[in-house]
N, C-alpha and C positions, 0 to 999 in steps of 0.2 A: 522638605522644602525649607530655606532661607526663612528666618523668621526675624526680618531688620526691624518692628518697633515691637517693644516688651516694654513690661514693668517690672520690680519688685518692691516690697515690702521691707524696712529693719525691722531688726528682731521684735520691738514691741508690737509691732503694727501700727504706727502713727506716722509714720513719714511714707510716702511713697514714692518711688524714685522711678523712673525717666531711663528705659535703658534701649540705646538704639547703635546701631553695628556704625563705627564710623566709617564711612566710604571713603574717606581721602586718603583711608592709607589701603585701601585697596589694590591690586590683589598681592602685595606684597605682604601686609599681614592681615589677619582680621582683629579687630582693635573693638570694644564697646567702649560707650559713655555712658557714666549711670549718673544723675544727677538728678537734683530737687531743685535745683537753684535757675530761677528762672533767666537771668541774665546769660547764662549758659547754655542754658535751651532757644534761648532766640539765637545765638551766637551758631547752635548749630545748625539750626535751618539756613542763617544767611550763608554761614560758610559753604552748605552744600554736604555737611557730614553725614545728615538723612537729605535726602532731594528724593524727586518723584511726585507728584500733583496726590497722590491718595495718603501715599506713606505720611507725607510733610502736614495732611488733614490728621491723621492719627497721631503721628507722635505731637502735632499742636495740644489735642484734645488732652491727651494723656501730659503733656507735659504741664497743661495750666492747671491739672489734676492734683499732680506733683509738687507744684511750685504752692500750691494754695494747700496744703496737708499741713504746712508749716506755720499756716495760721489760723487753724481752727478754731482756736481759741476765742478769736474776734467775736463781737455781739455780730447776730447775723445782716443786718442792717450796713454796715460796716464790710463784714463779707463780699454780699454781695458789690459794693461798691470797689475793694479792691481787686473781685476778679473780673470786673467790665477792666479796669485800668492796666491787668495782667494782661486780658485777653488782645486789646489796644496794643499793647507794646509788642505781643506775638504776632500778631496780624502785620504790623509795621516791618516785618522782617523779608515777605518777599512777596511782589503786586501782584504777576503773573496768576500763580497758579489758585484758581477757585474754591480746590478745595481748603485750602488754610483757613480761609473767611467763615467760608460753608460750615466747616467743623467746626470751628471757636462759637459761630451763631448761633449754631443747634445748640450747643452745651450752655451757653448765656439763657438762651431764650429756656430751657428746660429748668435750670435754677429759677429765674425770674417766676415761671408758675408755678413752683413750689414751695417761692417766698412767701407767696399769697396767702399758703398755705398756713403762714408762721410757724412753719419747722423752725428749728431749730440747726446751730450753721453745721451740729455733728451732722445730723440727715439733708443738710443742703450736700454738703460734700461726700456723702453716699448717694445722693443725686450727679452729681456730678459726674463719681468716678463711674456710674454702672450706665453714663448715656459717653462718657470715653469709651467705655469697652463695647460698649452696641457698635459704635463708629468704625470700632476695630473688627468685629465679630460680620457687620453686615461686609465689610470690604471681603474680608477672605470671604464668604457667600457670592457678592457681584464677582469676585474676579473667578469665580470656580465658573459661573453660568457666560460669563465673558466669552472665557476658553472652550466653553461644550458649542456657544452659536457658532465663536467662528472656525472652530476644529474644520466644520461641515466645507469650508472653502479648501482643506486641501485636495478633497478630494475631487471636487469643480474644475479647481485651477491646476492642479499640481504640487508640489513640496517643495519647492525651492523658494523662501522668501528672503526678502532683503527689511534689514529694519535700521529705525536710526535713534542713537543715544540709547537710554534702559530703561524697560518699560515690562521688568520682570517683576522678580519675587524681590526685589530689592527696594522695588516703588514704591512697594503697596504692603498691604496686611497679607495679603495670599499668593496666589501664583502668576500677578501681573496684568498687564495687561495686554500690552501689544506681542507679550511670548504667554501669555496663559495660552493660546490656540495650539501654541506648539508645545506647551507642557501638557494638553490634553491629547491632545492629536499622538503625543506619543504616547501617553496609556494606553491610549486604544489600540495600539500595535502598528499605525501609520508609522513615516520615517520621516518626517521634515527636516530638510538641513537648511541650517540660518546663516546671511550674509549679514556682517555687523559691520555699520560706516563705523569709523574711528569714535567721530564727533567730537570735535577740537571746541575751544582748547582744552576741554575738561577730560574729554577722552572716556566719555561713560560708556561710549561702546568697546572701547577697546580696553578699558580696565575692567567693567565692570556687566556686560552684557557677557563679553567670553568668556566671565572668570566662574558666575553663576553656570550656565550653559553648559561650560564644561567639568562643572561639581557634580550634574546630572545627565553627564554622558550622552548629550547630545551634541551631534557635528557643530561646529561653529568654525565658519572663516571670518577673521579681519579685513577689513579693508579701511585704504584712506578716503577721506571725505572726495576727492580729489577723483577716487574711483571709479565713483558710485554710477556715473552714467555710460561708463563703457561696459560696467559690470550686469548693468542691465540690458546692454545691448549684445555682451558674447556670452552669458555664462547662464544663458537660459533661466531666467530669475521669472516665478510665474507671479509673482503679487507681491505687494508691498505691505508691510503694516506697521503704524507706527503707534504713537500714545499720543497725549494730550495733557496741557496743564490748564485749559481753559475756551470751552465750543459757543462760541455765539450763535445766537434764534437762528439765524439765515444756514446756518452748518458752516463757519467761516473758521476756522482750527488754530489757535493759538500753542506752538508747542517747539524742541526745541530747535535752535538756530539752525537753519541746515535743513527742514523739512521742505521748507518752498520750496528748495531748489530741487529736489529730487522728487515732487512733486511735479514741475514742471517733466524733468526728465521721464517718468514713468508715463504721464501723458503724453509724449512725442513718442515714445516706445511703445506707445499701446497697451500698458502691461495694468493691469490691476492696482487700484490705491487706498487702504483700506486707514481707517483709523480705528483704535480700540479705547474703550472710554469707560467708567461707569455712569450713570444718568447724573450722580452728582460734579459731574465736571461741565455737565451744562449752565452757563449763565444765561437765562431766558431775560434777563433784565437788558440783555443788550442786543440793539438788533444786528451789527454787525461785527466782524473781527478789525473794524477801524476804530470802534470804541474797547479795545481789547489794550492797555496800559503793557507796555512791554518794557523787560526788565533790562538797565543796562547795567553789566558789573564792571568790575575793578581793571583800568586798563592792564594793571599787574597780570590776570590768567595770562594776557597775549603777550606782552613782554618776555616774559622766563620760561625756558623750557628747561626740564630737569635741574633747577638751580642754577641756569647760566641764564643772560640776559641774550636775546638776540633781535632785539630790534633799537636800533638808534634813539638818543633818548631825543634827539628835534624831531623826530616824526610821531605823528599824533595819532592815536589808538581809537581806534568805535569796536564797543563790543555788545551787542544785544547778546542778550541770553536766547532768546524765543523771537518767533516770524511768526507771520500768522498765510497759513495756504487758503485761499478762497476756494466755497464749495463746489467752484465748477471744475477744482481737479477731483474731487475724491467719489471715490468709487461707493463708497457708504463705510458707515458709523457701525462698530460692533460694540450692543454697550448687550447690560445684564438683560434687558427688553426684548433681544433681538438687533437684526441686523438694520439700521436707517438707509435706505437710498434717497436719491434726487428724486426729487425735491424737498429739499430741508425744511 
């Protein structure tokens, strides 16, 4: 399995570095980033080089890890004070997904009680780096129990799913989320084959859902966004299942652009709608996905395709990143818990 956030150590063991598979140059090459430098590590969450709601919680944790090795040095007092202002600047990189916050908070909040303690800043930052790696260590555990609940739906529904954007071993610390079912499903000797929208303009499904997929010899078709509702209507597609960067109390699903809509479709078609999640991508603080801040990015993704420009520079660009599906399309919630149905 894809192992998109790591670390390593230089030779003395006093620096720790930040190492995560860049996705942009997906699947043309595979490229890592290793760095300590935290302007570079916010740099690659905005850019999208790690993306994924669980991954972007890990490699945060692990990078303000990284970035704060380099000043150990500090009276601890001080420490702590410049990794709230680390952790501030990492958090400011991308609104949507919960878990960025979620993990930078746990790791805050876990120094802060140990300040108390007056460790000292060597054992703050041994506190630090061993509740980064819990963050990383519990993810591959949720996304293993993710995959065994909702395995049990192919055999309910059928093996033909359709999914949208990448919500695999590329997202997360483990084997995904919204394809752990079908990473498990095929251990167990099941056959499910996957239908991947494109998901424009990033195209995580078409660069980056098939290219995983197909490293593990499982079926995978492309399709355009554009598809996706005839696809569910002739190509016998028995369920849907997608990921999440962000679940509000009501079960209202923040995740990415393009999900409403084939939401909607899967609803008129009758077909099953599943979301896959760990518990920590719920924000109970909010009660609906209308208090869910959605991301807009760079009119530039839609502008250029493959290095050429194709849209007019007088016409004017809207790009959300993420929609949010109200929970009276989804069929229920597969986190590490079990499966949530309606009523949310």
């Amino acid at each position: 399995m894809i192992n998109t956030v790591s670390y390593r150590f230089d030779n003395d063991k006093k620096i720790l570095f930040l190492k995560i598979i860049d996705q942009r140059k997906l699947p043309e090459r595979l490229d890592y980033i290793v760095t300590a430098d935290l302007q570079q590590i916010y740099d690659a969450i905005k850019t999208l080089a790690v993306r994924g709601a669980p991954a972007i919680g890990i490699a945060a944790a692990l990078g303000l890890t990284a970035a704060s090795s380099n000043y150990k040095d500090m009276p601890s007092a001080k420490f702590v004070e410049k990794l709230k202002k680390d952790a501030d600047f990492l958090d400011s990189s991308r609104p949507t997904a919960v878990n960025l916050s979620w993990a930078l908070g746990r790791c805050l909040r876990k120094v802060a009680d140990s300040a108390k303690m007056s460790y000292s800043t060597e054992k703050l930052w041994d506190v630090l780096f061993k509740e980064a790696q819990a963050i990383r260590d519990e993810d591959i555990k949720m996304c293993r129990k993710i995959g065994e609940n909702g395995a049990v739906l192919f055999d309910r529904l059928g093996m033909n799913v359709l999914t949208h954007c990448n919500a695999g071993s590329l997202a997360t610390g483990g084997c995904g989320t919204a394809l752990a079912p079908v990473y498990v499903a095929t251990e167990q000797g099941k056959h499910p084959e996957v239908f991947a929208d494109e998901t424009r303009p990033l195209l995580q499904g078409a660069r980056l859902t098939s290219w995983e997929l197909s490293e593990e010899q499982i079926p995978v078709t492309v399709i355009c966004d554009g598809a996706a509702a005839t696809v569910l209507k002739s190509k016998k597609i028995d369920l849907v299942i997608v990921g999440a960067d962000r679940i509000a109390a009501n079960g209202d699903v923040a995740n990415k652009i393009g999900t409403y809509g084939l939401a909607v479709c899967a609803k008129y078609h009758k077909i099953p709608f599943y979301v896959a999640a760990p518990y920590s991508t719920f924000d109970l603080t909010l009660s609906s996905g209308e208090k869910i801040k959605i991301e807009e990015r760079s009119a530039d993704e839609l502008r250029s395709f493959s290095g050429r420009d194709i849209i007019p520079d007088k016409a004017m660009v809207f790009n959300p990143a993420f929609d949010v599906t109200p929970y009276s399309l989804i069929t229920g919630i597969i986190t590490e818990k079990g499966i949530f149905s309606p009523p949310f």
